[in-house]
N, C-alpha and C positions, 0 to 999 in steps of 0.2 A: 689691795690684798683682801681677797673674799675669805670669808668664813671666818672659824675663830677657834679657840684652843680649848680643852676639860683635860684637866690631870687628875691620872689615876695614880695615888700613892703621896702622899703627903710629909715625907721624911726627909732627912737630910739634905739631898740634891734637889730634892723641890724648891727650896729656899733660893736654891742659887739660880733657878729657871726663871724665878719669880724677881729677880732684882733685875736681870735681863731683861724683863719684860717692860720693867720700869722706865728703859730708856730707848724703848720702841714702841710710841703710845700706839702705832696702825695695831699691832697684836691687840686682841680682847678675849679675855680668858673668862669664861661662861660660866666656870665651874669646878670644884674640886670634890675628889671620897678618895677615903681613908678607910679600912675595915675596921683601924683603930680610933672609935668616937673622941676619945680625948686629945688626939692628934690632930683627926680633922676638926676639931673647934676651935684650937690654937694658931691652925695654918691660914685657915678663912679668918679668924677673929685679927690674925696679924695685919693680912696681907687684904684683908677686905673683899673676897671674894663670896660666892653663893658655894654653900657646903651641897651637896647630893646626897641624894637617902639611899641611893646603894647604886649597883651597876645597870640595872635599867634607867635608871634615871642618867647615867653615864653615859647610856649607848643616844637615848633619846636628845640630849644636850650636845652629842658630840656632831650629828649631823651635818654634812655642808662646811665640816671643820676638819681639824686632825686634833687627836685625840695623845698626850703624850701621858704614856707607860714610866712611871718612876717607882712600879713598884719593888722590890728585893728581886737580887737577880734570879734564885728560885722558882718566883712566881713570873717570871719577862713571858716565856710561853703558853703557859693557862691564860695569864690576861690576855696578851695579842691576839691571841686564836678566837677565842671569846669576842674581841674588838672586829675581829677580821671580817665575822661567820656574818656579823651584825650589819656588815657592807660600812665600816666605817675605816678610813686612815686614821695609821700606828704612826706614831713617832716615838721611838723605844731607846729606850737609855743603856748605856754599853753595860755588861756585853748582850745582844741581842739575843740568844739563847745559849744554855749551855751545852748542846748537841749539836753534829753538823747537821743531823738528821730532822733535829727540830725547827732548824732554819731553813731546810730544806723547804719543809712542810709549811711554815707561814709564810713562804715566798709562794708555794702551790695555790697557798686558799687566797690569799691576795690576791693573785690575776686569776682564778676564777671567779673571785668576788666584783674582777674590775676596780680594786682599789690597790694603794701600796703602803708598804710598811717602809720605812727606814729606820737606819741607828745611829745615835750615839756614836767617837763625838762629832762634830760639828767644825772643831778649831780649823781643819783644811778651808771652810768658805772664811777666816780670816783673814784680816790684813797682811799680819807676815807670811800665812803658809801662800799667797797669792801673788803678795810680793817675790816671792822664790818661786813660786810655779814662771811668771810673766820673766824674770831671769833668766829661767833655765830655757822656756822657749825663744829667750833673745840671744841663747848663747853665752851669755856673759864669760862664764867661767870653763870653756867649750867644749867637747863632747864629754857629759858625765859619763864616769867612768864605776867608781865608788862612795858609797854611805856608810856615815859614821853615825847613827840612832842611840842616843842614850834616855833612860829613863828611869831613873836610880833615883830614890826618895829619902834616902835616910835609914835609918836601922828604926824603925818604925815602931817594933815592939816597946822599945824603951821612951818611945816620948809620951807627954799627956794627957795620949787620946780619951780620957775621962773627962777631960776639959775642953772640948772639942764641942762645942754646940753652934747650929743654923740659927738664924736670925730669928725664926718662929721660935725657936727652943728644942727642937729635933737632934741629940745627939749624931754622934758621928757612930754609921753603923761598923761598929769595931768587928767583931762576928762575920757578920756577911763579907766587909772585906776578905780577909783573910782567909776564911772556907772559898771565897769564889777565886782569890790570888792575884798580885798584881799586876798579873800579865792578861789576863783577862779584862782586868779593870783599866789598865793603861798602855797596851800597847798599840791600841786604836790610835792614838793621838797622834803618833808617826806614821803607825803603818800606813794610815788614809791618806797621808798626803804623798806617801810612797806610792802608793797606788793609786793616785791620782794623777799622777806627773809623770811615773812611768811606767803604768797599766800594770797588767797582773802578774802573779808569782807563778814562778814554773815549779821551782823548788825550795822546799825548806829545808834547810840541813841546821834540826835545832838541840839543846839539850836544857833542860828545869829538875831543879827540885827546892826540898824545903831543908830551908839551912838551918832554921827556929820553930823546932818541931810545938815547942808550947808558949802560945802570942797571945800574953793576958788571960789564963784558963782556955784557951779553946785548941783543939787539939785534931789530929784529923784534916788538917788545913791542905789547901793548894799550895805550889809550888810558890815560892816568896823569890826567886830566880830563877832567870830563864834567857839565854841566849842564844841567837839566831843568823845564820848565813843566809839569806833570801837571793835566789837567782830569779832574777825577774826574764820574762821573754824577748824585753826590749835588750838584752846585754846587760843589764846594768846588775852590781852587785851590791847587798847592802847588809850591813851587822848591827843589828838590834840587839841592848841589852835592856832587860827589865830587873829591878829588885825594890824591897825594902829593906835594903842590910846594908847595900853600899852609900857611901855619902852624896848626899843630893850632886845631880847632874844631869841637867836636861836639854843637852845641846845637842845637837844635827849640823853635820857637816859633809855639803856635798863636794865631791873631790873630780876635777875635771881637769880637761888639759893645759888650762889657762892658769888656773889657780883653784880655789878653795871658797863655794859660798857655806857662811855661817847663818845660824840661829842660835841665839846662847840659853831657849825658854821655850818648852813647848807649852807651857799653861800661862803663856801672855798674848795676847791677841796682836796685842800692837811692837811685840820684842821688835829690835830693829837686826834688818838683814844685813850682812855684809859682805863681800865680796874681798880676797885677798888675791892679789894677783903674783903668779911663781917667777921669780926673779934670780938670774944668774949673778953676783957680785964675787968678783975677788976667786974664781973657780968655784965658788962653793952657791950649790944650789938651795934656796930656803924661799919661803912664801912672807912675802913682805910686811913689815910690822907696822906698818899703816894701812887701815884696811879702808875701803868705801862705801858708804852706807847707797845702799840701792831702796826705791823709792816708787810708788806708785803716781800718776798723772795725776792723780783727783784726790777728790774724797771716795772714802771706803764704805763705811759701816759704824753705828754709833756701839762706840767702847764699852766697857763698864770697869769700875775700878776695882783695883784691888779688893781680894777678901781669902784672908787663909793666905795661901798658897798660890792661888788664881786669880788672874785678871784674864776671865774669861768672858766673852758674851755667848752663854747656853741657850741664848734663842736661834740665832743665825740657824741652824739645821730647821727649828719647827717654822722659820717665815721662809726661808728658800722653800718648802715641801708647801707652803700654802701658796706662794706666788708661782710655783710650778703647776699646783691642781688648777689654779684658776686659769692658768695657761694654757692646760690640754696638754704638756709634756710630763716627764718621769722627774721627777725629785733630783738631785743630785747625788744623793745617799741613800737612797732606796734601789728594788731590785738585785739584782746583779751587782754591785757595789757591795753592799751589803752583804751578800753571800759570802762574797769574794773574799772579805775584810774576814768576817767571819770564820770563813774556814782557814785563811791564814795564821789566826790567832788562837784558833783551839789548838793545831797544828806545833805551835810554837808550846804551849802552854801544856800539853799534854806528852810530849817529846821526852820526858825520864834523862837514864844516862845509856839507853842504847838502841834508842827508836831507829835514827840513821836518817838518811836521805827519804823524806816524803814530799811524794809528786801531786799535786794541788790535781781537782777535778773541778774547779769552778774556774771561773773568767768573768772579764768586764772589760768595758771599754774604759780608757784612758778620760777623766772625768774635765767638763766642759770649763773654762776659766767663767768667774766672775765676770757679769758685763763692765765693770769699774777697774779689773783687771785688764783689759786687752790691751 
């Protein structure tokens, strides 16, 4: 794995990039800035890395590397573009921009720059979402038909996000959540591996709003629900919900002729897959209440444990984009992926209660399995 990683923005989700990193010692992180001094001396002083004296010293450090964006999703565009112009790889944290137009544009200056950008999140090159991709191309559960995508976090307003703090000490950005909405912030998690496994959206038929018009004094917020009928071009149909109102539920179920494969966790790397196979007893048809745990050949990818909410590993996207560059190919979440994910998510998230049927203008190829996957 050539080159090496400099993060721009040193808040909340940096901490959890930085515990990732921990248990993949090939990564070596060169460097970090913060526009907020007292942030960046707490992130480096924790986590023992070299602080940077501004954004030159960012561009210059990041060379020969990629470069990961964690700054507020406001500022995802001004930094990337900046990062792009400089001829260096983005690795940008969801959501990639907040316009289709803007992403448009740093997919433009990228391949004129000859460099790429990718986003945020990453959980598709995990274990479970691979163990369900290597499934579904085995057939297991036989031709998917329908998806069942949840991603419902709890009534969010009312818990103690005041007590929410990253292992540096970086609270939890309550604010930026909320103005940017959870469907921006989480609907990646599924969608990419939707679009992963069975290429791109034709159509969204979606509807959002905000059900908690005032979350903690901030006011003005994104939609806090939002769900979605996605006609994908392979046939396949899938229903995504996102909130923070309804009670935590983050299970995926894909519905096929065979039976039903599950995931019961989209923010666990290592959730285990299962497979329920549809069973006729007695006249009555039902999916059987023993299910089979499906399993990968090898070894995967090194884990990381629990924290919060998450047992995620936030590296796997920034080492695939560096053993991609050293390889001479495209990222897996970069490009075209990227747009795609993108545009299907603003799509979703900007839908009200009478947007109706919108027809996608982006595309992507069906994305490559894991070599430990095949």
């Amino acid at each position: 794995m050539a080159g090496g990683i400099v993060i721009v923005g040193c808040g909340f989700v940096a901490d959890l990039y930085m515990r990732s990193f921990a248990v993949m010692p090939d990564l070596r992180v060169l460097g970090a800035w913060d526009r907020d001094p007292a942030r960046l001396a707490a992130f480096c002083a924790h986590w023992k890395v070299p602080a940077l004296s501004d954004m030159a010293a960012v561009i210059a450090a990041g060379r020969g590397g990629v470069v990961l964006n964690l700054t507020n999703p406001g500022a995802h565009f001004a930094v990337s573009r900046e990062l792009l112009a400089a001829g260096l790889h983005v690795w940008s944290e969801k959501p990639l921009t907040l316009t289709l137009d803007d992403a448009r544009a740093l997919q433009a200056l990228a391949a004129e720059k000859g460099v790429h950008i990718a986003s945020a999140p990453s959980s598709v090159l995990s274990e479970s979402a691979q163990t369900l991709g290597r499934a579904l191309r085995q057939g297991v559960a036989g031709t998917p038909r329908l998806v069942y995508a949840e991603l419902d976090d709890g009534f969010v307003p009312q818990a103690p996000v005041g007590q929410w703090r990253s292992a540096s000490g970086a609270p939890w950005p309550a604010a930026d959540e909320f103005r940017t909405g959870c469907t921006l912030e989480h609907a990646g998690y599924w969608l990419a591996w939707l679009i992963a496994f069975f290429g791109p959206v034709r159509t969204v038929v979606a509807a959002s709003a905000e059900l908690v018009p005032d979350k903690l004094g901030v006011t003005g917020g994104a939609p806090d629900f939002s769900v979605a009928t996605l006609f994908f071009r392979s046939g396949l149909v899938a229903r995504l919900t996102c909130s923070i109102a309804a009670p935590h539920d983050h299970r995926l179920r894909v519905i096929g002729d065979k039976g039903v494969i599950e995931v019961p966790e989209a923010w666990n790397n290592a959730a285990r897959v299962r497979f329920r196979k549809r069973l006729v007893i007695r006249r009555r048809l039902l999916e059987s209440p023993l299910s089979r745990r499906l399993r990968l050949p090898g070894p995967t990818h090194p884990q990381v444990a629990r924290e919060g909410a998450a047992a995620m590993n936030f590296a796997l996207g920034p080492a695939e984009m560096l053993d991609a560059i050293a390889a001479g190919r495209p990222p897996r979440l970069a490009g075209d992926f990227a747009l795609h994910l993108t545009e299907v998510t603003l799509a979703i998230q900007s839908a009200g209660d009478s947007t109706g049927a919108q027809a996608m203008t982006t595309t992507c190829a069906p994305m490559e399995p894991m070599p430990w996957a095949l």
